[in-house]
C-alpha positions in Angstrom: 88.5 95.4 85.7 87.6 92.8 88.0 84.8 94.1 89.4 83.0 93.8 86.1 84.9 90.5 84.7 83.4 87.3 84.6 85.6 85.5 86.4 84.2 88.3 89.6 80.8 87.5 88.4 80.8 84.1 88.8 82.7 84.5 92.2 80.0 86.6 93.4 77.2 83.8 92.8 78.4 81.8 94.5 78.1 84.0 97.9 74.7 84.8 99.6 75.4 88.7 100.5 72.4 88.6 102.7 73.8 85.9 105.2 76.3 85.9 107.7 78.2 82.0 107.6 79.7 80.1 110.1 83.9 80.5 109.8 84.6 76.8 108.6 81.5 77.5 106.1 82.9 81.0 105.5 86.5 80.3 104.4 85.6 77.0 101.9 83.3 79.4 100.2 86.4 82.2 99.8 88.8 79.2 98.8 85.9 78.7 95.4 85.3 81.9 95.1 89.0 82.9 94.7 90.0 83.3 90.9 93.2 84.6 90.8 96.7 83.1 89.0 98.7 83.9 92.2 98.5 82.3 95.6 95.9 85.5 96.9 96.0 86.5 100.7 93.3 85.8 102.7 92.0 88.7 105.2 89.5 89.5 107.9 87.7 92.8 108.2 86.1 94.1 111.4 83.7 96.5 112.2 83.5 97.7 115.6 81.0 99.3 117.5 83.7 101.8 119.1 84.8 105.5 118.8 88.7 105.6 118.3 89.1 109.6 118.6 88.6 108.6 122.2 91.7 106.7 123.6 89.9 104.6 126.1 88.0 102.9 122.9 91.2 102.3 120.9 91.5 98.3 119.9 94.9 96.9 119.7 97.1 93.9 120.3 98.4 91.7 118.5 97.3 87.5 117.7 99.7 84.6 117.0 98.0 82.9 113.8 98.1 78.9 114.8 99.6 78.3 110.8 100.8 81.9 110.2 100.0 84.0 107.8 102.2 82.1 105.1 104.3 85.0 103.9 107.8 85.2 105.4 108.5 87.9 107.6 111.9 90.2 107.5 112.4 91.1 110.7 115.1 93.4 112.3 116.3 93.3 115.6 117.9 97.0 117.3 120.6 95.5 120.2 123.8 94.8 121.1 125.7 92.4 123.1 124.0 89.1 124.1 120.7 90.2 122.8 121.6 90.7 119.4 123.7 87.0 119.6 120.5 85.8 121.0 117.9 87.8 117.9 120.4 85.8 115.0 120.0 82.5 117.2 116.2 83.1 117.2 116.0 83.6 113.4 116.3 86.8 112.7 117.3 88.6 109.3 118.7 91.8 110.0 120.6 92.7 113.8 122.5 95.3 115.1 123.0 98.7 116.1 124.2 100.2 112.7 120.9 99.5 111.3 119.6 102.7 112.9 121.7 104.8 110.6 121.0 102.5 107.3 117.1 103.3 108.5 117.9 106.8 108.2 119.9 107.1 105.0 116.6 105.0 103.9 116.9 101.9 104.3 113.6 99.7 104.8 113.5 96.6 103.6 112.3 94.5 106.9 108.6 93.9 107.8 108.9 94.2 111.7 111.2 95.8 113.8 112.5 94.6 117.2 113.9 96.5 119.6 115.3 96.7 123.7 114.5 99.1 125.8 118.1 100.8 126.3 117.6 101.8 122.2 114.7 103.3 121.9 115.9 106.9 122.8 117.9 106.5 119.3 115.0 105.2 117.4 112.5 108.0 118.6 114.1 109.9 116.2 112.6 107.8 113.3 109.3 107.9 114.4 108.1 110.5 111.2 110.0 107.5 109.2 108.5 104.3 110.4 105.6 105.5 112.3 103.4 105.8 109.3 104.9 102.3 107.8 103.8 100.3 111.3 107.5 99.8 111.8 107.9 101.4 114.9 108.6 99.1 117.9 105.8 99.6 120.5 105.5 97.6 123.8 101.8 97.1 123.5 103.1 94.7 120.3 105.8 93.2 122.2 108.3 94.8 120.0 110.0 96.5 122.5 111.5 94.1 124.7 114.6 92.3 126.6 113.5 89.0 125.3 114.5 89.4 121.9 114.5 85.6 120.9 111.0 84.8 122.3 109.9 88.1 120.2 111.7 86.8 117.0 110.0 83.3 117.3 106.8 84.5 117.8 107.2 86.9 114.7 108.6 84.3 112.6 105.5 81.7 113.9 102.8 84.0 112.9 102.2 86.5 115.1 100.4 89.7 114.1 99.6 93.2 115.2 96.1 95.0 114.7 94.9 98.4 115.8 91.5 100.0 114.9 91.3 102.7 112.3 89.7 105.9 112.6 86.4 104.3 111.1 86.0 101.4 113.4 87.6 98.7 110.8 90.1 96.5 112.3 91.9 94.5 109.1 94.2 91.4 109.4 95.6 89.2 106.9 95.1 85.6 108.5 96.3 83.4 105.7 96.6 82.4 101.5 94.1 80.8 99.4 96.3 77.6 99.4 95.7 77.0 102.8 93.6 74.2 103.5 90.2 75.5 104.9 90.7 73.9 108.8 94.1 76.2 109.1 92.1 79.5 107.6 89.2 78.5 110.1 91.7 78.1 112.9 93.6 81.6 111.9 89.9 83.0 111.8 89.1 81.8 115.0 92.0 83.0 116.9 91.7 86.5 115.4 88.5 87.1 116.5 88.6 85.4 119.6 92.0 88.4 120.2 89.5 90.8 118.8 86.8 90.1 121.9 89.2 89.8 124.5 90.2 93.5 123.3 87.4 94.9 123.6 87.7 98.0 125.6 85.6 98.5 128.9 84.5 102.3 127.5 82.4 100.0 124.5 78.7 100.6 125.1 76.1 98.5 123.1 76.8 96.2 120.0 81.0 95.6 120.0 81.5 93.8 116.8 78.8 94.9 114.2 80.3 93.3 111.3 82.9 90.5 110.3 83.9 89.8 106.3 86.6 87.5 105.0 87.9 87.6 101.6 90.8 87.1 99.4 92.8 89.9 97.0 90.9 89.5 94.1 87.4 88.1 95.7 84.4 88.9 97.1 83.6 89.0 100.5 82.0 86.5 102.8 80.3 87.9 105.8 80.7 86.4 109.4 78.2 85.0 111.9 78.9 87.8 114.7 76.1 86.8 117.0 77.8 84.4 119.1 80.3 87.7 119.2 78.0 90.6 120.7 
């Protein structure tokens, strides 16, 4: 297990758990620390000082990652006409309106999902489908909109979505271990930076209470928040 290997071990030497690092400090110790044969993921976790049963303290939004998150991104586009001409000029991998009846004979096999504003009566239907799979197109994401391309690009350039979970925990992937450790401190920066800028006015008292990055297999690395609160 890896937990208890020695490759973990010695991973987890090399990180003070008691102190919170600066980002650029942060990511060059999860680039040593990672271990792993495959190219791991690199991802922030955020603990928020807010109550998400109540709606007025849910975090959400979404961040576009200056060097993406360096896994490609399927992306479908619901439209027709112009729009969908526009989505496959933009980049996209999947467009048109039959997809809607491919997604319900079980078809998944996009990351995102794009979608105007004249198709969304169809899709509501497939909210028990792709709600729980974060494939629904929501506005708030910008996934719901008459400016397909822009939305593709964006996608396709690193943009990401985030929401709060019902313990606080806001989690992001911002990156891979290959990444050199000025693009993981920029993708850092710009997440949290979203994150305070989403803070909801309904907060009261310490907003961001914790901050960890780490990769698949390593431990974690604990943020300086203070500069944060």
């Amino acid at each position: 297990m890896p937990a208890t290997g020695k490759k973990f071990k010695t991973a987890v030497a090399l990180v003070d758990r008691a102190r919170e690092y600066p980002i650029p400090d942060a990511v060059g110790l999860v680039k040593k620390a990672a271990y792993a044969k495959f190219d791991e993921t690199v991802d922030v976790a955020v603990n928020l000082g807010v109550d998400p049963r109540h709606a007025d303290q849910v975090v959400r939004g979404t961040v576009v990652l200056p060097h993406g998150t360096g896994k490609p991104v399927r992306v479908l586009v619901i439209t027709q006409g112009d729009r969908a001409r526009e989505a496959e000029a933009a980049g996209a991998d999947f467009v048109g309106m039959e997809y809607i009846q491919r997604l319900k004979d079980g078809w998944l096999e996009c990351d995102v999902i794009v979608a105007t504003p004249d198709v969304m009566g169809q899709l509501g239907q497939l909210g028990r489908v792709l709600g729980p799979r974060g494939l629904m197109p929501n506005p708030k994401a910008g996934t719901v909109t008459t400016d397909v391309g822009r939305a593709v690009r964006e996608i396709k350039a690193g943009k990401i979505e985030f929401r709060v979970d019902k313990t606080g925990n806001v989690h992001a992937p911002v990156g891979k271990v290959s990444f050199s450790e000025q693009q993981l401190a920029a993708n850092v920066q710009a997440f949290m930076d979203t994150i305070v800028r989403a803070k909801p006015s309904a907060a009261k008292g310490v907003y961001i209470k914790s901050a960890t990055v780490s990769s698949t297999m390593g431990p974690g690395v604990r943020l300086e928040t203070a500069g944060y609160r």
